[in-house]
N, C-alpha and C positions, 0 to 999 in steps of 0.2 A: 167674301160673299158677294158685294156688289161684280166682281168681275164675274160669276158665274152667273148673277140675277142679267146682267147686259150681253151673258153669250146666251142664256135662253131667250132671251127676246129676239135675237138677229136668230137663232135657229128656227123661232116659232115663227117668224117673215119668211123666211124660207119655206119653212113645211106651205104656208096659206098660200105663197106664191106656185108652187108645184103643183096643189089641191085648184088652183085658179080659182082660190076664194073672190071674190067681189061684192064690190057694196055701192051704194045709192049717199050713204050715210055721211055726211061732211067731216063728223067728229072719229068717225070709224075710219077712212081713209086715211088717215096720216098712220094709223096700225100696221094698216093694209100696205100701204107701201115705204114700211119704212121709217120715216121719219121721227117719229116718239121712239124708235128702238135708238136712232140716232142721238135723238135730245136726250135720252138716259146716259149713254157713254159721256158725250159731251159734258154733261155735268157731274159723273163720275168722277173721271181726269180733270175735271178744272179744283173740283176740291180735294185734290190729291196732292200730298209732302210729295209724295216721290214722281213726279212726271214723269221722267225720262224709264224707269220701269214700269209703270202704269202704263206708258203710252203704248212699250213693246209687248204688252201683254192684251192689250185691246186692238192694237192694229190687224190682227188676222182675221177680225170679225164684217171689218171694212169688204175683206177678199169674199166673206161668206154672203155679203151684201149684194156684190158684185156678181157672184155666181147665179143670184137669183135674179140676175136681172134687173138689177136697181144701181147701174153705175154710176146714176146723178148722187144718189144719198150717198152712195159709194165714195165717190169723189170728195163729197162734200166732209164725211167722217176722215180721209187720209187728210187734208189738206185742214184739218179742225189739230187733229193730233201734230201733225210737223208744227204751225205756227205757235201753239202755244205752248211749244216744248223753249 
């Protein structure tokens, strides 16, 4: 369940980024680009027995990151998964 709850979050980054949602809002912008979809993964995999398949099964959400335009989170989630594998 948590891997599907962390690919709708990086799909729903996606969609707002497509829509060019925007905001003003300090606490909404980390949504908006990204980042809390990150910080869900991140702490998904870190409390995860099986790493090394948890990791191959969230790493393609990094590319879905990437497509919309967010290469830094992007970056930031591929380089989160290899180290703490």
């Amino acid at each position: 369940m948590l891997i599907r709850l962390c690919q709708a979050s990086v799909e729903r980054v996606s969609l707002w980024r497509r829509e060019g949602k925007r905001t003003e809002d300090m606490g909404w912008i980390r949504g908006l680009n990204g980042v809390e979809s990150v910080e869900l993964i991140k702490t998904t995999f870190n409390g995860s027995q099986n790493g090394d398949w948890l990791g191959q099964e969230l790493a393609p959400l990094a590319d879905i990151l990437a497509d919309a335009g967010l290469q830094g989170v992007a970056a930031d989630l591929r380089a989160h998964l290899r180290r703490v594998r």
